[in-house]
Legacy VTK file of the C-alpha trace (Angstrom):
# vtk DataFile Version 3.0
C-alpha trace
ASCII
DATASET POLYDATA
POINTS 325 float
-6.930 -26.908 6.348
-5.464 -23.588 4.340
-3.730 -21.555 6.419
-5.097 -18.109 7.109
-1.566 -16.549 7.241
-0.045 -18.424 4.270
0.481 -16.374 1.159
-2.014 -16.560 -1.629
0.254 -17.408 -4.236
3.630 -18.977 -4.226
5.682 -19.293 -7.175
8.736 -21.639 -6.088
11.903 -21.949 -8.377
9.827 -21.576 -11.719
11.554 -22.142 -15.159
9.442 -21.827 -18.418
11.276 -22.967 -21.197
10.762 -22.967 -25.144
12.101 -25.201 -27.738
13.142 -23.192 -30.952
14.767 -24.621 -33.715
17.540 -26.115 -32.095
17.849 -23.817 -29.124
15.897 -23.703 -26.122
14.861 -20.053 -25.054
15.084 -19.451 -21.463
11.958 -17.467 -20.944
11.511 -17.836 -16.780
14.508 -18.923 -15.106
14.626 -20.414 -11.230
11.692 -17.561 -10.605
9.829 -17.516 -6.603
8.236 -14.890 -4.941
5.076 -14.926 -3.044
1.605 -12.247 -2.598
0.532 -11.958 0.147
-3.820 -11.407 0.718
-4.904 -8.715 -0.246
-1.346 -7.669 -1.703
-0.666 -5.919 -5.004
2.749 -7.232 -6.243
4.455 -5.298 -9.273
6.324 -7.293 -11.570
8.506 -4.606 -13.808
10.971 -4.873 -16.332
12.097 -4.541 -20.118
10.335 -6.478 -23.100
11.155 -9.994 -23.377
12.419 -10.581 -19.721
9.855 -13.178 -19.533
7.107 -11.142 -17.210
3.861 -11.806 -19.255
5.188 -15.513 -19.611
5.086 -16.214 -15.608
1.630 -14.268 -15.269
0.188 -16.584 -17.993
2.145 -20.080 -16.060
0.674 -18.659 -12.754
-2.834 -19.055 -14.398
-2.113 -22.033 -15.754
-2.062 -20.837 -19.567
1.375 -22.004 -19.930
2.697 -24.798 -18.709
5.826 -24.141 -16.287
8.663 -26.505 -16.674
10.057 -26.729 -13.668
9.184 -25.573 -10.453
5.675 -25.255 -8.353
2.665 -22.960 -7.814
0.815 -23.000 -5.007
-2.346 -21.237 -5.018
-4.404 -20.956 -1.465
-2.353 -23.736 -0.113
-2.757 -26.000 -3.267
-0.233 -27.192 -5.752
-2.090 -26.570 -9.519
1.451 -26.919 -11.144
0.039 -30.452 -12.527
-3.112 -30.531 -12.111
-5.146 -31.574 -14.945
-7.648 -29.193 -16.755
-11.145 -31.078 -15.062
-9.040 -30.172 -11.671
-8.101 -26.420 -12.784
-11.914 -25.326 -13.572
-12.758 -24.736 -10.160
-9.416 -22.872 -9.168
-9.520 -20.983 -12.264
-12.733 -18.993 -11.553
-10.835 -17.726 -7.866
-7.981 -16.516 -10.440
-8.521 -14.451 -13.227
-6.663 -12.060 -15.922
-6.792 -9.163 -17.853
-4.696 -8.926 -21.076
-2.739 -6.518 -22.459
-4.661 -5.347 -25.803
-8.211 -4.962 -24.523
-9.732 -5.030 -27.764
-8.209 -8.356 -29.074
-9.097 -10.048 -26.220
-12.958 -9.377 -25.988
-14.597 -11.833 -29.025
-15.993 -8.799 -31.811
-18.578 -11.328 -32.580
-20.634 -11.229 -29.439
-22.322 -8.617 -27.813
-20.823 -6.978 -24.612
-23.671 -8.111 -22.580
-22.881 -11.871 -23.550
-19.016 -11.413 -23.717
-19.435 -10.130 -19.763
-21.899 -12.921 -18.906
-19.538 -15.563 -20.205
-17.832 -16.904 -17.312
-20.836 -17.558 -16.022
-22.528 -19.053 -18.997
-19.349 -21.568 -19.427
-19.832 -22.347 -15.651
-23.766 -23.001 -15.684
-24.070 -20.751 -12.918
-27.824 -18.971 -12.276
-30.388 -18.996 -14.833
-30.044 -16.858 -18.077
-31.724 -14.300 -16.580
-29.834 -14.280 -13.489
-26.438 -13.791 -15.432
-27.661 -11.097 -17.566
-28.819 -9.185 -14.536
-25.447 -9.840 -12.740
-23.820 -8.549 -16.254
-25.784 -5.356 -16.080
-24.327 -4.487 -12.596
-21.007 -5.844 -13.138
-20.524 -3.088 -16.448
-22.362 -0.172 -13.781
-19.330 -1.164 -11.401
-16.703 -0.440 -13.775
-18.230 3.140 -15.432
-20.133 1.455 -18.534
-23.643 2.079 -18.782
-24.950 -1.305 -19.742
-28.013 0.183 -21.769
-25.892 1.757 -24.169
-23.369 -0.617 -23.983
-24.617 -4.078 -23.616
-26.034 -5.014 -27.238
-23.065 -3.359 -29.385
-20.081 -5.244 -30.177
-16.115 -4.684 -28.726
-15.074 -2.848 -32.217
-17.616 0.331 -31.182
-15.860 1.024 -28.228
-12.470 2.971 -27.472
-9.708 1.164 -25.694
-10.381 2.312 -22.529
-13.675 1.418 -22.672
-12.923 -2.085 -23.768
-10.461 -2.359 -21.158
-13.632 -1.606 -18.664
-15.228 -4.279 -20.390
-12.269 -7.183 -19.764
-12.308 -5.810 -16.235
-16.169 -6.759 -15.401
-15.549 -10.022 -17.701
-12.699 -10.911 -14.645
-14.918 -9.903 -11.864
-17.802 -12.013 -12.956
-16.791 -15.135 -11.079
-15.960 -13.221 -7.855
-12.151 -14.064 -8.311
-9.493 -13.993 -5.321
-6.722 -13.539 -7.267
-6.619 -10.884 -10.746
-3.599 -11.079 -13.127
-2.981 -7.927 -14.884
-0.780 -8.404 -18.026
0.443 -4.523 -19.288
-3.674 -3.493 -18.735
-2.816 0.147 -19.423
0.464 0.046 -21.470
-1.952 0.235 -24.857
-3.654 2.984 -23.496
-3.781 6.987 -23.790
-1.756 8.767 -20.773
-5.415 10.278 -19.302
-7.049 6.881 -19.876
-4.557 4.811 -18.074
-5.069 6.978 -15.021
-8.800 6.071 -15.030
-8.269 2.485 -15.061
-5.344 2.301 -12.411
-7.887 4.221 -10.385
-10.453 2.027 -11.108
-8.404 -0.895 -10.274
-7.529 0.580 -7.212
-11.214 0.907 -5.894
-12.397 -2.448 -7.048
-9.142 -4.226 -5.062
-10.640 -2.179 -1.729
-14.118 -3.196 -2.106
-13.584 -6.530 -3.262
-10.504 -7.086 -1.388
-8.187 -8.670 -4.456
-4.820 -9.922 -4.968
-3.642 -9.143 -7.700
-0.013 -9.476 -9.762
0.143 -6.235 -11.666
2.533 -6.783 -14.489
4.176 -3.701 -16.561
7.482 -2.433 -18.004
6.601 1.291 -16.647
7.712 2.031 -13.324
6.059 4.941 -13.086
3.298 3.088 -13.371
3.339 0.040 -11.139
4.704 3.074 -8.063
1.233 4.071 -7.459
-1.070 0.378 -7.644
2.013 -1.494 -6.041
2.586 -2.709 -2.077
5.466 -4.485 -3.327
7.499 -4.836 -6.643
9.612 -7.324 -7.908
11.990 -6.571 -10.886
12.820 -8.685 -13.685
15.594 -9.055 -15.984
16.102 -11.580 -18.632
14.325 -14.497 -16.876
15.030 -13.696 -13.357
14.428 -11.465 -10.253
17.182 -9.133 -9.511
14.934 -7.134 -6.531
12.412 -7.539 -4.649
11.231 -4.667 -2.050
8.218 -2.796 -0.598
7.386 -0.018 -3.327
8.625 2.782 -1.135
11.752 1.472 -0.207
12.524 0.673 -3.954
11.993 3.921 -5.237
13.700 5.779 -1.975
16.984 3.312 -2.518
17.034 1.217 -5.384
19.917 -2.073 -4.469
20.332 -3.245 -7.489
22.101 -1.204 -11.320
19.426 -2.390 -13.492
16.823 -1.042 -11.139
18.447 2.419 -11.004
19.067 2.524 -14.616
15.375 1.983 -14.938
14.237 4.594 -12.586
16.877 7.017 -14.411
15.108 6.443 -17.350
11.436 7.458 -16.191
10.744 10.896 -17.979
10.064 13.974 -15.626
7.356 16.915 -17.090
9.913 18.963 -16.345
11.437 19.756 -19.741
14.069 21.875 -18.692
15.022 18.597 -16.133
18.333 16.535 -16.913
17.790 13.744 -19.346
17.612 10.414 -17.316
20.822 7.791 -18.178
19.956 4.876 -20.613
21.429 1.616 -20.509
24.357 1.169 -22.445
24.634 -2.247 -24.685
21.923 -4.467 -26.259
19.815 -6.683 -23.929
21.330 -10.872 -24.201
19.274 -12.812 -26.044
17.230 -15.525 -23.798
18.758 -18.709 -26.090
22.442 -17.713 -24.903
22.194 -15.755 -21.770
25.355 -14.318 -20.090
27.144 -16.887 -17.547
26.968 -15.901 -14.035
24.875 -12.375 -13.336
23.100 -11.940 -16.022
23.015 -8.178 -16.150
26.426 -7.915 -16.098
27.516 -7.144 -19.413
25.275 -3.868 -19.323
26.065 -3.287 -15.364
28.711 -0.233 -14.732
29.598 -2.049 -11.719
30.595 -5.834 -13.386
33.804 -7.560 -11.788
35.394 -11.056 -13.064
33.269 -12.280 -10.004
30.131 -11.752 -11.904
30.973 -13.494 -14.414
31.843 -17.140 -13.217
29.343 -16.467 -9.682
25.753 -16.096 -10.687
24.616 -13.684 -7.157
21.828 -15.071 -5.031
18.469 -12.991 -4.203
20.129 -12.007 -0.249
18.377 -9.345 2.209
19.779 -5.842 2.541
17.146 -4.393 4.721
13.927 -5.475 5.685
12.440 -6.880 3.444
13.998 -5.651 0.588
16.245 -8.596 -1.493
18.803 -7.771 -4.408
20.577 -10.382 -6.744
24.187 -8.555 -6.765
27.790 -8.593 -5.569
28.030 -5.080 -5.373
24.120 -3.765 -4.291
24.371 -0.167 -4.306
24.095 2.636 -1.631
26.823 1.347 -0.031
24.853 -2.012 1.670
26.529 -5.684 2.338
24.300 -8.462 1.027
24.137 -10.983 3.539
22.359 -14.545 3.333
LINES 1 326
325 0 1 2 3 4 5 6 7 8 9 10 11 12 13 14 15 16 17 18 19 20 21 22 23 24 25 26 27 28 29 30 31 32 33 34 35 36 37 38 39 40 41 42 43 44 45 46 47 48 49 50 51 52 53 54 55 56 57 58 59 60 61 62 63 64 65 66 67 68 69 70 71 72 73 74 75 76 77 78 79 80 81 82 83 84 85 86 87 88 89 90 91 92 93 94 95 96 97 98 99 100 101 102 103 104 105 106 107 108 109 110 111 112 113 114 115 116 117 118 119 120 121 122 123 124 125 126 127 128 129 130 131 132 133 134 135 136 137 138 139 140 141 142 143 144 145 146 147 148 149 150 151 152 153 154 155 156 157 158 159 160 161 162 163 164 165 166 167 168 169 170 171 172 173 174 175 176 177 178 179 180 181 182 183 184 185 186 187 188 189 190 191 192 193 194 195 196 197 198 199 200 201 202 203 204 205 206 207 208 209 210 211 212 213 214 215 216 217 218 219 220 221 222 223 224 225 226 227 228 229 230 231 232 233 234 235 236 237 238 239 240 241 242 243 244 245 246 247 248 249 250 251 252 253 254 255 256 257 258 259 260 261 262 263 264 265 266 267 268 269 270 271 272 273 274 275 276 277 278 279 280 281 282 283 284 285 286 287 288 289 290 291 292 293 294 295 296 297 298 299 300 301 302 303 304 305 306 307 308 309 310 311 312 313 314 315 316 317 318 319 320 321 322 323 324
């Protein structure tokens, strides 16, 4: 019997690893953290630090290669794909580019009803009626909308559309790969907000993935930051953004523009990010880090606790705080 008080998802030591040419790129390195029901977990950080790859290994669309994940007290790390259809409709994800991802050869209507047509679930009927309210939920009228085709809509409007596509099968769990980094400023404030109401009346999980941090402040309970492969902090949203512990997470808050433009320019990372098929020995960030000793280099530094709560890979976390095990 599941546990009511267990997390919904636990990700336990995952690597995710690609062969290429005759290196191996380290995409997701010894990665855990868990969400909690009815949690919102950010997961921020630069290009290429290997984000989208553990959203798309949590849902099983890459395989991890090491490591476990646990979903409502079940290990799907090896399941097969007959034992995955079942668990996939209670997790579910939205994609980055909303227009690539919807197929321009079908009709919205059919391209919303499609979980459930794959599923045999309800008659044909039934699903096109569930359809028609699922596209009313998300702000798209379904009589204009439901026998035109992706290409006729704007992005935001086709990111509406993957939204009620995810929802179909009533999922527990909603992966959200960059959903509004390919969108206009105005329209990514309509679909965070939209997000927002659908994970209070539906009461969703969800893993909201982005490189904005601006962004993932205002959807987040809890963020996680990554950096080439692996978690350097992990904290409740307000305590990250009141007292970042870790360099790379204040040189990423530094960076977030203000509408101020008379404010102070915010500092930029100095160097070029490592690239994943030779990545630095011990801490990772530390030939960019202001702060690097000889220690980081031979000592890769452990995710420890420096308040409540709040977890930071680093020797030297900053505000003045003692990482303890």
């Amino acid at each position: 019997m599941t546990d009511p008080g267990a997390p919904l998802l636990s990700v336990d030591h995952l690597t995710v690893q690609f062969r290429v040419g005759r290196g191996t790129v380290q995409a997701v390195s010894d990665v855990s953290f868990d969400v909690r029901r009815g949690e919102t977990l950010g997961l921020v950080g630069e290009s290429g630090c290997g984000k989208s790859t553990t959203g798309r290994t949590v849902v099983r669309v890459q395989r991890p290669t090491r490591g476990s994940i646990r979903f409502d007290g079940h290990d799907i790390t090896a399941m097969r794909d007959r034992e995955l259809r079942p668990v996939r409709r209670r997790m579910q994800m939205i994609f980055q580019d909303p227009i690539s991802s919807l197929n321009p050869r079908r009709r919205v209507s059919e391209i919303v009803a499609e979980p459930l047509t794959i599923d045999r679930t309800g008659t044909p009927a039934e699903r096109a009626e569930r359809a028609r309210h699922m596209l009313s939920s998300v702000g798209i009228d379904p009589d204009q909308a439901g026998d035109r085709r992706p290409q006729e809509f704007s992005g935001g409007q086709c990111q509406r559309i993957s939204i009620a596509r995810a929802l179909m099968s009533d999922p527990d769990l909603l992966i959200c790969d960059e959903p509004v980094s390919a969108l206009d400023v105005s329209v990514q404030a309509q679909i965070l907000n939209l997000l927002a109401e659908l994970r209070a009346q539906r009461d969703l999980t969800m893993l909201f993935i982005a490189h904005d941090l601006a962004v993932v402040k205002n959807v987040s309970d809890r963020v996680a930051v990554m950096y080439l492969g692996k978690i350097v902090e992990i904290a409740p949203s307000d305590e990250l953004y009141r007292a970042p512990g870790h360099h790379y997470t204040a040189a990423l808050m530094a960076a977030i523009p203000e509408p101020d433009p008379g404010a102070p320019r915010g500092q930029t990372l100095g160097g070029e990010l490592p690239s994943p098929l030779d990545p630095p020995s011990g801490c990772r960030f530390r030939t960019r880090c202001p702060a690097a000793t000889e220690r980081c280099a031979v000592e890769e530094p452990p995710l420890v606790e420096i308040a409540p709560g709040h977890r930071v890979a680093c020797h030297f976390p900053l505000a003045g705080r003692t990482a303890t095990p």
